[in-house]
SEKEMI-435973 format. One record per residue (C-alpha): residue number from 1; chain; y, x, z. Coordinates in pm, whole numbers. Layout:
// residues N
{NUM A {Y X Z}}
...
// end
This chain:
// residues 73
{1 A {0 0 0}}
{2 A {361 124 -87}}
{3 A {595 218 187}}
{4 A {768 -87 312}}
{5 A {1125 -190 355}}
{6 A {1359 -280 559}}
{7 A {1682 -494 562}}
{8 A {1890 -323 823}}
{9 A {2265 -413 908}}
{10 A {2528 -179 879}}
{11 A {2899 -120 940}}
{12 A {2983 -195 567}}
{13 A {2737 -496 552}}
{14 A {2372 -493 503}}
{15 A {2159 -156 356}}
{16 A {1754 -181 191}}
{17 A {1608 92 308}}
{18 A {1235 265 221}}
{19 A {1038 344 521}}
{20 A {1149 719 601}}
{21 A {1379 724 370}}
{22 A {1716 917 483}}
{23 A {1964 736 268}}
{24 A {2001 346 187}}
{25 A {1843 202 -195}}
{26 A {2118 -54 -209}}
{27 A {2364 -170 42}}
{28 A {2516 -521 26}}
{29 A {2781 -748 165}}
{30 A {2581 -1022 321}}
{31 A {2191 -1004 487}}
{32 A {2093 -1274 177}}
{33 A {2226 -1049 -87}}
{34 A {2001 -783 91}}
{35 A {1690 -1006 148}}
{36 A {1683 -1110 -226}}
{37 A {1716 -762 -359}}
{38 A {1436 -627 -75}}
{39 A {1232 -932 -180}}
{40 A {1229 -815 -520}}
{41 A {1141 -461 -467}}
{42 A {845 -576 -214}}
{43 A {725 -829 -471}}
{44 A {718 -517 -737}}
{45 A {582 -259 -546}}
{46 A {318 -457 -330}}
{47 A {462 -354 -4}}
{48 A {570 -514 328}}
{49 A {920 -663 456}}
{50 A {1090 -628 754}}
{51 A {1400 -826 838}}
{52 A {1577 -692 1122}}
{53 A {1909 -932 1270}}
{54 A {2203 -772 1392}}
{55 A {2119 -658 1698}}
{56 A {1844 -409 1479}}
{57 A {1521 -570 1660}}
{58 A {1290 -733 1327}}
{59 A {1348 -1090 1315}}
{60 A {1072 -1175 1003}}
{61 A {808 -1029 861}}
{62 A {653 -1080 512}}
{63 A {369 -943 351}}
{64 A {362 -889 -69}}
{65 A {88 -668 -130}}
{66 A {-253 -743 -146}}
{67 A {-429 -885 168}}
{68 A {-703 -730 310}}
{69 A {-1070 -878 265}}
{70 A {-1069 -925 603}}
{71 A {-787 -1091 646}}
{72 A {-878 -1451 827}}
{73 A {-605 -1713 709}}
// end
């Protein structure tokens, strides 16, 4: 699975940012600007999302790679 990403806010508005990654892959005005654009790289790259709210702790989670075949539900 690819690294995931993470919609993280920031003094200038909201940043996408690759897990370990040192610098920001897009940064954005609002946090739905930044969750469509994160949603869009997940979706391409079969990775995971992580929505974190202002206060940095993640508020959602979404999965868009391929599930496990052990994966109940």
């Amino acid at each position: 699975m690819a690294k995931n990403l993470h919609v993280v806010p920031r003094s200038t508005g909201w940043a996408v940012k690759t897990a370990g990654a040192s610098r920001a892959a897009t940064v954005v005005s609002t946090q739905a600007q930044a969750i469509e654009v994160a949603r869009q790289m997940a979706t391409s790259r079969g990775s995971e999302l992580l929505i974190h709210g202002r206060n940095g702790q993640i508020r959602e989670k979404n999965s868009y790679g391929p599930d496990p075949e052990s994966s109940k539900g």
